[in-house]
MOPAC internal coordinates of N, CA, C and O (Angstrom, degrees):
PM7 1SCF
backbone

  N    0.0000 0     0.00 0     0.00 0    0    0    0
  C    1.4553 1     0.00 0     0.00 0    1    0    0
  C    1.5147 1   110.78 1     0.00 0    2    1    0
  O    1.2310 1   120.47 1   149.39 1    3    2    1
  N    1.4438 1   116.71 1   -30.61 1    3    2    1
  C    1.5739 1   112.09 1  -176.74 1    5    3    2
  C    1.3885 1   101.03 1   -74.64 1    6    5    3
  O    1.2310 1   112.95 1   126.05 1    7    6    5
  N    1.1293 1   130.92 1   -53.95 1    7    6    5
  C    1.5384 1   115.57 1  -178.50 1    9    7    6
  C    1.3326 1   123.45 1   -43.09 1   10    9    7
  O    1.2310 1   127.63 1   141.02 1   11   10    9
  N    1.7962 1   102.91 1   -38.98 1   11   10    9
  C    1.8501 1    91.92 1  -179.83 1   13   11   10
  C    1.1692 1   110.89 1  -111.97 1   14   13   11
  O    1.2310 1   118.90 1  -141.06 1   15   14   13
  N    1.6185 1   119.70 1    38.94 1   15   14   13
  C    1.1311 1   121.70 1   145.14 1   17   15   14
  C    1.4227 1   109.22 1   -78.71 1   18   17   15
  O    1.2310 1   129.85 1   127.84 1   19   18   17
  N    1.6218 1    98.62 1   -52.16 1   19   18   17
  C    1.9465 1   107.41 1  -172.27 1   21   19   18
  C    1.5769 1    98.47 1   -43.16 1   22   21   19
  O    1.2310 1   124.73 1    99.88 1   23   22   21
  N    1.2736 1   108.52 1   -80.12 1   23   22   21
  C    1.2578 1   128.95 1  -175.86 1   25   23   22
  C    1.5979 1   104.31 1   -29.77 1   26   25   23
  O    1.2310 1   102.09 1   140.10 1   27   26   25
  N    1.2333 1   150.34 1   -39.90 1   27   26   25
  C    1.1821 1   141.17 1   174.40 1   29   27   26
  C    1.1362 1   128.12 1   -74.39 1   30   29   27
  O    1.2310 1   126.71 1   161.46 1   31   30   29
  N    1.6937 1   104.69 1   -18.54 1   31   30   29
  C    1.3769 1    98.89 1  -179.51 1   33   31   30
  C    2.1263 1   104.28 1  -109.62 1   34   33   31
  O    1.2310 1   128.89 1   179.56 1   35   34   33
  N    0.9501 1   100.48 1    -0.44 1   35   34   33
  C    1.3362 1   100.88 1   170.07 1   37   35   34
  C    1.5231 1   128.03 1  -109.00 1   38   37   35
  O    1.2310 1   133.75 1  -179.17 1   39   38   37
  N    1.6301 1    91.02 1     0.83 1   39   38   37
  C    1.9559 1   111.55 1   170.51 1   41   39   38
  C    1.4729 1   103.69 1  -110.64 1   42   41   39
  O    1.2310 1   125.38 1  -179.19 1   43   42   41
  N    0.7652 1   107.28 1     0.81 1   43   42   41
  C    2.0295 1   105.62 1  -172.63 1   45   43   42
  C    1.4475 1   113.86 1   -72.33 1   46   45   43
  O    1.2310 1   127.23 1   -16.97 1   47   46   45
  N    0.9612 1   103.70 1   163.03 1   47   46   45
  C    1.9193 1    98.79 1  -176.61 1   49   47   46
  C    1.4199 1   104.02 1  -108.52 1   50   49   47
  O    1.2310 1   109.01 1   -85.02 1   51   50   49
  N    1.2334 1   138.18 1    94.98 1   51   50   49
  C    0.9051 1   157.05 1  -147.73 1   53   51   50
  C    1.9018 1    99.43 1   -88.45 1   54   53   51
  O    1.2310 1   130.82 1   179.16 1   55   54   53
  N    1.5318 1    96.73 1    -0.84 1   55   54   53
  C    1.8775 1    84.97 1   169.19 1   57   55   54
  C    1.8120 1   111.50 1  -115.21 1   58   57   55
  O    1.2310 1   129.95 1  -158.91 1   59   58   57
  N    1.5272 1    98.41 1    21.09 1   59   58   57
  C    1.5539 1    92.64 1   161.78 1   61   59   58
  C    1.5776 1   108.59 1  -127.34 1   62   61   59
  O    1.2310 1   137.63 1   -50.37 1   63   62   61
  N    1.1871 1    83.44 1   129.63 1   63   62   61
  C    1.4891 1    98.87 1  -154.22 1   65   63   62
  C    1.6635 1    98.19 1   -73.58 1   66   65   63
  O    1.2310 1   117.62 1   -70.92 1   67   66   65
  N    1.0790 1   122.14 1   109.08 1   67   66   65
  C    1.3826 1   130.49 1  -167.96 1   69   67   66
  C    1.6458 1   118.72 1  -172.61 1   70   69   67
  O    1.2310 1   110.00 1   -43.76 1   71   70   69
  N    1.1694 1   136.38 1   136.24 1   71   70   69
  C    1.6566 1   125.52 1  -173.57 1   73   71   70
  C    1.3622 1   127.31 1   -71.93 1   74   73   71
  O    1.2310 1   101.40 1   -32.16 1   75   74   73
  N    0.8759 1   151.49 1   147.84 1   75   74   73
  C    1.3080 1   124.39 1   143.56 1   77   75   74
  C    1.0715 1   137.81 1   -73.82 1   78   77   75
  O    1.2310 1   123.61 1   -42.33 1   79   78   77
  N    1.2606 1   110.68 1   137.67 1   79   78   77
  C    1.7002 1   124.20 1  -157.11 1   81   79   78
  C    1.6662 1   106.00 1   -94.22 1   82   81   79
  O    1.2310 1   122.64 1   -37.26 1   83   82   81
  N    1.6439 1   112.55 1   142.74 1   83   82   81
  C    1.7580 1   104.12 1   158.61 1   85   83   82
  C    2.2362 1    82.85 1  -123.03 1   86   85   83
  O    1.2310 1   123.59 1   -56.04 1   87   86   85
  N    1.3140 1   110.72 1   123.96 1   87   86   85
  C    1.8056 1   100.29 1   150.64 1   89   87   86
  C    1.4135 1   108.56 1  -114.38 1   90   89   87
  O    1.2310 1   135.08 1   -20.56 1   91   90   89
  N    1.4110 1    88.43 1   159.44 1   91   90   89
  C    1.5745 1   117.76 1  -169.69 1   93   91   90
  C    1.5845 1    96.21 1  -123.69 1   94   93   91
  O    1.2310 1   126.81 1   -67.81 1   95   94   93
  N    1.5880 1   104.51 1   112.19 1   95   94   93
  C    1.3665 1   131.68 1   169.76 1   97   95   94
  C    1.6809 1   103.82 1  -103.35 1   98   97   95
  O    1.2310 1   135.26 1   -13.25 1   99   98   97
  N    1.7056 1    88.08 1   166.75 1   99   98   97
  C    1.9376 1    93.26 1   177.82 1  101   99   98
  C    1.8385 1    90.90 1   -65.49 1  102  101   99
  O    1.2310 1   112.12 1   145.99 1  103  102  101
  N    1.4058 1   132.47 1   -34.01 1  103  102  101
  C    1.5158 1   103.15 1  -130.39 1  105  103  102
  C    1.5563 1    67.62 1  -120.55 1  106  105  103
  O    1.2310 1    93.61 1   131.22 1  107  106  105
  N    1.0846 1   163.06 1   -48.78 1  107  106  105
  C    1.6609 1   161.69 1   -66.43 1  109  107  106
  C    1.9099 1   114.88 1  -178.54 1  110  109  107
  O    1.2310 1   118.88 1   -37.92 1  111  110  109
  N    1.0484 1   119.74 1   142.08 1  111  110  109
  C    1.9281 1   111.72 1   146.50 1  113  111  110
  C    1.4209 1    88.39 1  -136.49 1  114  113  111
  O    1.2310 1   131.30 1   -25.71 1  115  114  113
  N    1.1219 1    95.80 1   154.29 1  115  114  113
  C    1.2889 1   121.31 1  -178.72 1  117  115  114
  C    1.7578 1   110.48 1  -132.88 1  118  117  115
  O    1.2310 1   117.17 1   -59.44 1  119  118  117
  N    1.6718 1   122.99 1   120.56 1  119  118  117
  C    1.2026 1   118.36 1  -179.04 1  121  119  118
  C    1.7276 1    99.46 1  -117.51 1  122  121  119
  O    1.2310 1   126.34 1   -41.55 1  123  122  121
  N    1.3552 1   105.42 1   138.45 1  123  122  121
  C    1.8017 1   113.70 1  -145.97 1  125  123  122
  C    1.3893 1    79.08 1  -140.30 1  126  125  123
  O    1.2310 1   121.33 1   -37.36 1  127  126  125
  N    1.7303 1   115.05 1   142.64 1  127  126  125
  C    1.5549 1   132.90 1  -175.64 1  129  127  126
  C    1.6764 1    87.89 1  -162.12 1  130  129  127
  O    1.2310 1   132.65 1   -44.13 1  131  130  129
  N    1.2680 1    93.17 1   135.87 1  131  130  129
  C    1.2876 1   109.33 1   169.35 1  133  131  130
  C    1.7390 1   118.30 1   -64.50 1  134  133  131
  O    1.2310 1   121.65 1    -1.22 1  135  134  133
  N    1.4345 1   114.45 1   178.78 1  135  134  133
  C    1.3149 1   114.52 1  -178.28 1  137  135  134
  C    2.1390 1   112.03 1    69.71 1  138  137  135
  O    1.2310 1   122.44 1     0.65 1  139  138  137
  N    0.9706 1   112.94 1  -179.35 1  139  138  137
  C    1.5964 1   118.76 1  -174.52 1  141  139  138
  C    1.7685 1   102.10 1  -122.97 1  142  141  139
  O    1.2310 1   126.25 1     7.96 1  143  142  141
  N    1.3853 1   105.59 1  -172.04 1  143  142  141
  C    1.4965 1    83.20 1   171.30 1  145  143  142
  C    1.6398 1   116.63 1   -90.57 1  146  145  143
  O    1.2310 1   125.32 1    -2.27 1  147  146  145
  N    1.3120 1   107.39 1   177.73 1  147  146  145
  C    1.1658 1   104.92 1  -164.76 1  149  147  146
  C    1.6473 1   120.58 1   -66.55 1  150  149  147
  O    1.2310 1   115.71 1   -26.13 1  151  150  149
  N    1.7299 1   125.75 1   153.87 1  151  150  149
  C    1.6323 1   108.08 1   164.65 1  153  151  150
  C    1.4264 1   131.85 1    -1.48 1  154  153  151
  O    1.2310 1    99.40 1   -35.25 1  155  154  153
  N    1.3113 1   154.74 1   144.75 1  155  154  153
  C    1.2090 1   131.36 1   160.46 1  157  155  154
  C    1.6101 1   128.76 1    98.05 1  158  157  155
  O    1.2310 1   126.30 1   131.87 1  159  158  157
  N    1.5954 1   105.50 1   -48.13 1  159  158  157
  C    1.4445 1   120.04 1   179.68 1  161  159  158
  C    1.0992 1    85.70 1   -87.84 1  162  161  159
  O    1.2310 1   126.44 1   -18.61 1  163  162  161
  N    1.6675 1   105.23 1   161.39 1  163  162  161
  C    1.1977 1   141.30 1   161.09 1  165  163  162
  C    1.6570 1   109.99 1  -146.70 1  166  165  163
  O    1.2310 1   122.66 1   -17.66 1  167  166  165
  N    1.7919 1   112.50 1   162.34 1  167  166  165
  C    0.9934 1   141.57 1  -135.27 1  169  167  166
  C    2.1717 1    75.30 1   -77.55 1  170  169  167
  O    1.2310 1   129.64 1   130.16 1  171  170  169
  N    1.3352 1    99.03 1   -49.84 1  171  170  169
  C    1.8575 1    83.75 1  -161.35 1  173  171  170
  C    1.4301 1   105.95 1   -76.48 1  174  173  171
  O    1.2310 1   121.75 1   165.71 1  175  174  173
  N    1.3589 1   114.26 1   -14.29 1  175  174  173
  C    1.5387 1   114.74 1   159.11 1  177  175  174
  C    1.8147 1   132.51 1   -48.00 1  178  177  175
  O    1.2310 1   132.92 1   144.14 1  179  178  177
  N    0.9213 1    92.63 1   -35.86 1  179  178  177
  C    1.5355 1   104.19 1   163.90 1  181  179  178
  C    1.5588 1   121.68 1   -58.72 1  182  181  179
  O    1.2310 1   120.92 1   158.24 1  183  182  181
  N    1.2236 1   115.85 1   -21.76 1  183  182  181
  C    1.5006 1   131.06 1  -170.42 1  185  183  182
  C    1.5195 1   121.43 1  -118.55 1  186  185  183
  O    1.2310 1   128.34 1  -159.39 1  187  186  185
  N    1.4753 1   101.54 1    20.61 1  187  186  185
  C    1.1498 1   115.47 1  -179.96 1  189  187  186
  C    1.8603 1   101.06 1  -141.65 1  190  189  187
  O    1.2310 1   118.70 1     6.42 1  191  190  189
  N    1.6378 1   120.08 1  -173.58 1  191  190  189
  C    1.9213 1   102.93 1   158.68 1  193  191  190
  C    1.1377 1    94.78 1   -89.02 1  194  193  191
  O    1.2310 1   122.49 1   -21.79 1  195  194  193
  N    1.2297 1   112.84 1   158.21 1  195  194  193
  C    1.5266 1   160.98 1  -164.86 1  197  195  194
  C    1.4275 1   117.24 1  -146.31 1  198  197  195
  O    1.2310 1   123.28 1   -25.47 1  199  198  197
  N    1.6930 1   111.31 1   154.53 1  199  198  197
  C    1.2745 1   136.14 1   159.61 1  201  199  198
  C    1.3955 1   105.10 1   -69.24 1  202  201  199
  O    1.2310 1   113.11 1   -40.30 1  203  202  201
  N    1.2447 1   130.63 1   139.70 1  203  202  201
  C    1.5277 1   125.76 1   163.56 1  205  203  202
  C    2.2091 1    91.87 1  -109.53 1  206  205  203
  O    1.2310 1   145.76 1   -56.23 1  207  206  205
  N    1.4710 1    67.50 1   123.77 1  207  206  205
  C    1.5192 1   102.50 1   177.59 1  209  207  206
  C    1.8793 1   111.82 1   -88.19 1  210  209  207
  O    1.2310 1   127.14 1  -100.16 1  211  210  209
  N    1.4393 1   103.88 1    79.84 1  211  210  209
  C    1.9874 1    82.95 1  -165.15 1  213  211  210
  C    1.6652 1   107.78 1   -94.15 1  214  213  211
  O    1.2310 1   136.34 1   -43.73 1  215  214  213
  N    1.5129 1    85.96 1   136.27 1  215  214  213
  C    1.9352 1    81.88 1  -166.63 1  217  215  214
  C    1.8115 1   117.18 1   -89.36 1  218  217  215
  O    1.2310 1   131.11 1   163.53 1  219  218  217
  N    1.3409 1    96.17 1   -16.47 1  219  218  217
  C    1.5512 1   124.45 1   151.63 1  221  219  218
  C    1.2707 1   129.07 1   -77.50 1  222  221  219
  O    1.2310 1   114.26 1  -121.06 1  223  222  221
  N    0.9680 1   128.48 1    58.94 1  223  222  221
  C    1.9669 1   122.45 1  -161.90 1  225  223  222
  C    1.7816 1    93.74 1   -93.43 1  226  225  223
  O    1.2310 1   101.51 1  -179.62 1  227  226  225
  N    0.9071 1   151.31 1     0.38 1  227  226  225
  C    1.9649 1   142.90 1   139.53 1  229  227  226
  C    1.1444 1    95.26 1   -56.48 1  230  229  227
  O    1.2310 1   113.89 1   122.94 1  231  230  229
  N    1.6959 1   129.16 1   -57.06 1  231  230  229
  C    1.5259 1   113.14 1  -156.65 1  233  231  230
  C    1.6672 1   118.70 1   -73.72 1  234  233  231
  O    1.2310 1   137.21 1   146.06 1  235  234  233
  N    1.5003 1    84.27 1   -33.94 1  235  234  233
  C    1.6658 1    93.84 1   179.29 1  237  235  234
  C    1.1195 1   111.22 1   -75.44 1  238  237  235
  O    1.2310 1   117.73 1   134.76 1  239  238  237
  N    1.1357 1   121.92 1   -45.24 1  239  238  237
  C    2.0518 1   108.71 1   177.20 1  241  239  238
  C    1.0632 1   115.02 1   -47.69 1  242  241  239
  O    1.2310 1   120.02 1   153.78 1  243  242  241
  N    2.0357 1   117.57 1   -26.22 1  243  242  241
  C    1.2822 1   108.55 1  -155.21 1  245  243  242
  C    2.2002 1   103.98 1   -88.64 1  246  245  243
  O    1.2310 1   142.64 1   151.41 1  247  246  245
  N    1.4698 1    73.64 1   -28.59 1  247  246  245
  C    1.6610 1    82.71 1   164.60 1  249  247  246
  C    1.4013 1   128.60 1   -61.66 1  250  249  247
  O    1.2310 1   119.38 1   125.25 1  251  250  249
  N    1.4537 1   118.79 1   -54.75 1  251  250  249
  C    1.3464 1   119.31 1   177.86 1  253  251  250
  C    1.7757 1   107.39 1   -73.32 1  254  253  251
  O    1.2310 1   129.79 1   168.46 1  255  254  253
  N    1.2078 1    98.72 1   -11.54 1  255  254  253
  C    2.1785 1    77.02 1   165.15 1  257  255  254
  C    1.7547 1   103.71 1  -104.65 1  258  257  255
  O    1.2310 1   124.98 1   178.66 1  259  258  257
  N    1.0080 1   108.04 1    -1.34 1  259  258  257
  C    1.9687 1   114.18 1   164.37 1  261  259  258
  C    1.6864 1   104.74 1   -79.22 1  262  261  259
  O    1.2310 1   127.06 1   159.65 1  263  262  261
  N    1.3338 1   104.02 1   -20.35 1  263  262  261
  C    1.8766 1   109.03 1   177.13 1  265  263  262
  C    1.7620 1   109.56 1    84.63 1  266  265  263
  O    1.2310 1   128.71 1  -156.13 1  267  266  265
  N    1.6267 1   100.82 1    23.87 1  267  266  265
  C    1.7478 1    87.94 1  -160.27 1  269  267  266
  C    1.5723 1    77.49 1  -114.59 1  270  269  267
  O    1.2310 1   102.74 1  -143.50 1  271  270  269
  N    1.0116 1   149.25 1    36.50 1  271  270  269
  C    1.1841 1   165.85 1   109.78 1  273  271  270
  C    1.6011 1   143.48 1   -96.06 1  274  273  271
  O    1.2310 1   114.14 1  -110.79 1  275  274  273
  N    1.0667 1   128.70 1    69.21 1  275  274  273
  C    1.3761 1   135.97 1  -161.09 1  277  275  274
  C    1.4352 1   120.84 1   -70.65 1  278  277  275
  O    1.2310 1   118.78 1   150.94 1  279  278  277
  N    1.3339 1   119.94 1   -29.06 1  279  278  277
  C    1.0786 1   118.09 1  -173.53 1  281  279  278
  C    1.7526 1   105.31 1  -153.98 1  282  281  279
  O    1.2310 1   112.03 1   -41.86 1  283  282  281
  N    1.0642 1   132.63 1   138.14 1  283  282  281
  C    1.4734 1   140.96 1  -176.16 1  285  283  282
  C    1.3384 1    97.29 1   -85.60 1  286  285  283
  O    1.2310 1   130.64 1   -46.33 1  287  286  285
  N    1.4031 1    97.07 1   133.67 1  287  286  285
  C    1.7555 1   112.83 1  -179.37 1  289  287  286
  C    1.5761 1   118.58 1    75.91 1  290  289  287
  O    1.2310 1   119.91 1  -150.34 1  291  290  289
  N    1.4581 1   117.78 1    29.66 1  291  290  289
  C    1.5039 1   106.27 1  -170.82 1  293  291  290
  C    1.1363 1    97.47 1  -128.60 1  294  293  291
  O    1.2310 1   109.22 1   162.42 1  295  294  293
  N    1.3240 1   137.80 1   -17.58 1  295  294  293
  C    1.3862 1   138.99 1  -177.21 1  297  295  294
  C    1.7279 1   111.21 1   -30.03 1  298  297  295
  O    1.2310 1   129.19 1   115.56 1  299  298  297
  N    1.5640 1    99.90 1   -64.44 1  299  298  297
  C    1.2332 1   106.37 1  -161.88 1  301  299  298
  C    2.1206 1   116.18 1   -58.04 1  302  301  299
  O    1.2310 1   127.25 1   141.62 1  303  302  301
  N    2.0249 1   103.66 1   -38.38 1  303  302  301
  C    1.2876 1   101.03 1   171.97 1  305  303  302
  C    1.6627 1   109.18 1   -67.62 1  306  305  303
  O    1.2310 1   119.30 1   152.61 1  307  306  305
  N    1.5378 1   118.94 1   -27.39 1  307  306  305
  C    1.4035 1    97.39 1   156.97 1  309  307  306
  C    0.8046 1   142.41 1   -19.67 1  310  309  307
  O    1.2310 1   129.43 1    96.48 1  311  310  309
  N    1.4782 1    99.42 1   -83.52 1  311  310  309
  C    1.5436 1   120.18 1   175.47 1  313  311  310
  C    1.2593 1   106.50 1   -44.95 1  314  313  311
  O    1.2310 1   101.85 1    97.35 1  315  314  313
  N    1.1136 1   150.75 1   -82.65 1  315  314  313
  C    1.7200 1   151.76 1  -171.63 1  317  315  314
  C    1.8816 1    98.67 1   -38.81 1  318  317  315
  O    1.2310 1   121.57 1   104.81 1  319  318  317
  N    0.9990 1   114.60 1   -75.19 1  319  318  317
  C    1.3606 1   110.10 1  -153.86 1  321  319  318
  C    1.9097 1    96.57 1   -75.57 1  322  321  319
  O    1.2310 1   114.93 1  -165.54 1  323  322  321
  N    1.1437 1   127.22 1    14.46 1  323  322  321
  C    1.2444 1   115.84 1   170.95 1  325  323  322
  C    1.5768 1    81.71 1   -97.62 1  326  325  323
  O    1.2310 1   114.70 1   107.75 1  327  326  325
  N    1.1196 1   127.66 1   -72.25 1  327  326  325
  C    1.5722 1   122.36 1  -152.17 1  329  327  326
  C    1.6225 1   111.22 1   -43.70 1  330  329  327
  O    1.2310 1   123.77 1   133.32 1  331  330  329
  N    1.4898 1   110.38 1   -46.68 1  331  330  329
  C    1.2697 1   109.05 1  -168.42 1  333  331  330
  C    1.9130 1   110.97 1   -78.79 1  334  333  331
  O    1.2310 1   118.46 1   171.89 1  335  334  333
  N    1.4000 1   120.54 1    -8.11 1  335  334  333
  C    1.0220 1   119.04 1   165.15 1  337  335  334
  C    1.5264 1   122.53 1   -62.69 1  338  337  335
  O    1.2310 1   130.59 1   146.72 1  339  338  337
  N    1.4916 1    97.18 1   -33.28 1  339  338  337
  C    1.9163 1   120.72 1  -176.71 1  341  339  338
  C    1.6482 1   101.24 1   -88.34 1  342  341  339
  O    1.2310 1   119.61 1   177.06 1  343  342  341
  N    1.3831 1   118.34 1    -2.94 1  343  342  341
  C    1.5693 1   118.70 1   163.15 1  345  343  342
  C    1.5478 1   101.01 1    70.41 1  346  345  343
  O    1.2310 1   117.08 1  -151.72 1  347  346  345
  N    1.4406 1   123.15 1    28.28 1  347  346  345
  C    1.0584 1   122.81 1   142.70 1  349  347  346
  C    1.0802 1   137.71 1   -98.03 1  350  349  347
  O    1.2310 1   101.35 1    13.73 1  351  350  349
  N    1.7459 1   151.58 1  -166.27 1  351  350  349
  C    1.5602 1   140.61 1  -179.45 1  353  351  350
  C    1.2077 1    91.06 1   -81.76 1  354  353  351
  O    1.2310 1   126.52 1   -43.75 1  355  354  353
  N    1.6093 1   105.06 1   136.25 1  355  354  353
  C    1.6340 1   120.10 1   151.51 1  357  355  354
  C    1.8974 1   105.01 1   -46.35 1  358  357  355
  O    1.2310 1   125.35 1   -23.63 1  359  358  357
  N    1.5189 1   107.33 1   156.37 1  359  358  357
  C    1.6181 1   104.36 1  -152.98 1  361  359  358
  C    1.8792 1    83.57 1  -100.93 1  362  361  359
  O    1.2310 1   133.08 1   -27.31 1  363  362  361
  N    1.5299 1    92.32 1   152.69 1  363  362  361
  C    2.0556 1   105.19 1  -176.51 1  365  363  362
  C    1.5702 1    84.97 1   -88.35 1  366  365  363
  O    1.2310 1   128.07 1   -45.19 1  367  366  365
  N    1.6225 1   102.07 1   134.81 1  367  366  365
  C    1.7057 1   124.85 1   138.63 1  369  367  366
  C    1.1317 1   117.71 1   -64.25 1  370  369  367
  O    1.2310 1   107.84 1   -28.75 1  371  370  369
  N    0.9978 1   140.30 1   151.25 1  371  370  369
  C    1.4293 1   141.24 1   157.41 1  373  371  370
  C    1.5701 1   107.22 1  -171.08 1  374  373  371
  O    1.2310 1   122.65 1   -51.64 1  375  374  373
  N    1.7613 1   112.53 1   128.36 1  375  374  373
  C    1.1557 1   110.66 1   157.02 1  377  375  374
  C    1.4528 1   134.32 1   -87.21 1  378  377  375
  O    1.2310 1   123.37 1   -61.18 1  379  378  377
  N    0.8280 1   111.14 1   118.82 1  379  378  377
  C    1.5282 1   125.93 1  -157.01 1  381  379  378
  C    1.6166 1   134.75 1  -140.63 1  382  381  379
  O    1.2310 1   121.59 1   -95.33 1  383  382  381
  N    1.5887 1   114.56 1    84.67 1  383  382  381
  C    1.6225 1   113.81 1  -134.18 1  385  383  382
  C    1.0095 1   149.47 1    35.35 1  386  385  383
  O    1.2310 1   130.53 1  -153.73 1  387  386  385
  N    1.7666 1    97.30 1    26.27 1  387  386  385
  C    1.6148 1   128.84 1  -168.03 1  389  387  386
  C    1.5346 1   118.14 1   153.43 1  390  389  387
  O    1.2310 1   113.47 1    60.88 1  391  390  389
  N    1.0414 1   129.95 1  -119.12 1  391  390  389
  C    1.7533 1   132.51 1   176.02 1  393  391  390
  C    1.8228 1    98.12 1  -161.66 1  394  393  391
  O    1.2310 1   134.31 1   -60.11 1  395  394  393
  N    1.3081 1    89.93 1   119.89 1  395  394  393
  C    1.4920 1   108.27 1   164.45 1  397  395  394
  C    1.1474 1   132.06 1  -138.50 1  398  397  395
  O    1.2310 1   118.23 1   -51.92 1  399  398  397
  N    1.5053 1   120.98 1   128.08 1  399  398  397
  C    1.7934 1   122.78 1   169.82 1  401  399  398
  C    1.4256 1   116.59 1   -83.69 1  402  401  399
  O    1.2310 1   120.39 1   -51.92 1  403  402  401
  N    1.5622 1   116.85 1   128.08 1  403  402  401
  C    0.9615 1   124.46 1  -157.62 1  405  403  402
  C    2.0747 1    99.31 1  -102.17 1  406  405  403
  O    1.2310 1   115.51 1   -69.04 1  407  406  405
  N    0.8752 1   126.13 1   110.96 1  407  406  405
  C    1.9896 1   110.85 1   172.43 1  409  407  406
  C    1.4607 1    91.67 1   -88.40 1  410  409  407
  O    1.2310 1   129.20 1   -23.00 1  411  410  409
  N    1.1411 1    99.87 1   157.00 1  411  410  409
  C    1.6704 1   122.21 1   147.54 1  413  411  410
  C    1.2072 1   137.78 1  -130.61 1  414  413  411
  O    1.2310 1   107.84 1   -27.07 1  415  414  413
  N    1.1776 1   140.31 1   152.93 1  415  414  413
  C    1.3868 1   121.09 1  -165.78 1  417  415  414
  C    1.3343 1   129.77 1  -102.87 1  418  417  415
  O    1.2310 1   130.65 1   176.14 1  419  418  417
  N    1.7417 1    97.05 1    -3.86 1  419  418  417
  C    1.7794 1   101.08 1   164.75 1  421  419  418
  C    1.8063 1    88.90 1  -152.23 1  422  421  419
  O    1.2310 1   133.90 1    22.80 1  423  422  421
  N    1.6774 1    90.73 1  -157.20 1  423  422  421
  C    1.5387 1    97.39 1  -159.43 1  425  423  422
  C    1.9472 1    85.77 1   -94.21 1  426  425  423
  O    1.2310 1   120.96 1   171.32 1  427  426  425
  N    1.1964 1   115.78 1    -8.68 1  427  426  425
  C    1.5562 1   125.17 1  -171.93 1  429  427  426
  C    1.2566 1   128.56 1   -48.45 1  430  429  427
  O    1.2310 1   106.67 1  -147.47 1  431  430  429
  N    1.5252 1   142.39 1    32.53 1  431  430  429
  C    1.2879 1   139.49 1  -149.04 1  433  431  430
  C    1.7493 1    85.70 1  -114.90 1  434  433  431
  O    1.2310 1   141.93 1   -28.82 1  435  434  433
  N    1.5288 1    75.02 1   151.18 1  435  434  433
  C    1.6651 1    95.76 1   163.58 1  437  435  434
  C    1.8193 1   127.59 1   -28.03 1  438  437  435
  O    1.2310 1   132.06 1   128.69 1  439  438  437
  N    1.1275 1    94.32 1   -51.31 1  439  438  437
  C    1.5460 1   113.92 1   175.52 1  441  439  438
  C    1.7934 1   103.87 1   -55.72 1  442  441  439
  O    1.2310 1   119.36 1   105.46 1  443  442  441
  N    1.1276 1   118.83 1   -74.54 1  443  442  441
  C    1.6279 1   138.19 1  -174.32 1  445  443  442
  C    1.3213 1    81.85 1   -35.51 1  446  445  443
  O    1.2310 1   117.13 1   112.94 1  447  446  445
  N    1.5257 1   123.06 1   -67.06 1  447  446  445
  C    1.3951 1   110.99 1  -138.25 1  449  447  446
  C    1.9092 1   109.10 1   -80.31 1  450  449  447
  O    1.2310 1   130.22 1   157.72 1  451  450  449
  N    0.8567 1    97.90 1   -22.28 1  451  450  449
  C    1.6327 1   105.58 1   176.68 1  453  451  450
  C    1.4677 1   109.55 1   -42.91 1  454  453  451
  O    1.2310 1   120.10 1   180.00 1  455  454  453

């Protein structure tokens, strides 16, 4: 969750005027930032290495000398290889009236169980 908190608030598009969201479902969180990803990226890019494109570079400098950013462009294998270490689902991308990471807390969704 800390990575795509960072990551949301230092990828967000800061000219649509809108909050960023974290919800808390029974089965789900979901952390929601306005804007898509940046020029350049794409959705299967994330799942491979990548350039990190930061569209915030004040917020992010101010992060990586706060240390809550260590390395540019790693957030996202974070996110995956932390979840699946904790034996939960790696978390869904999706842009979606903006860009949101979806966690879940088992493999149990509607879908699986069908």
């Amino acid at each position: 969750m800390r990575e795509a908190l960072i990551n949301a608030v230092c990828h967000r598009d800061y000219t649509i005027p809108s909050n960023t969201d974290v919800r808390i479902y029974d089965d789900r969180l979901i952390v929601w930032s306005p804007g898509g990803l940046p020029f350049g990226i794409t959705m299967e890019d994330l799942y491979k290495p990548h350039s990190s494109v930061l569209r915030n570079k004040g917020i992010g400098g101010i992060f990586y000398d706060m240390g809550w950013i260590e390395q540019w462009g790693s957030g996202i294998d974070k996110m995956r290889n932390t979840c699946t270490k904790a034996g939960i689902p790696e978390p869904q991308f999706e842009e979606y009236q903006g860009f949101r990471v979806i966690f879940r807390k088992d493999v149990y969704t509607e879908e699986y169980l069908r």
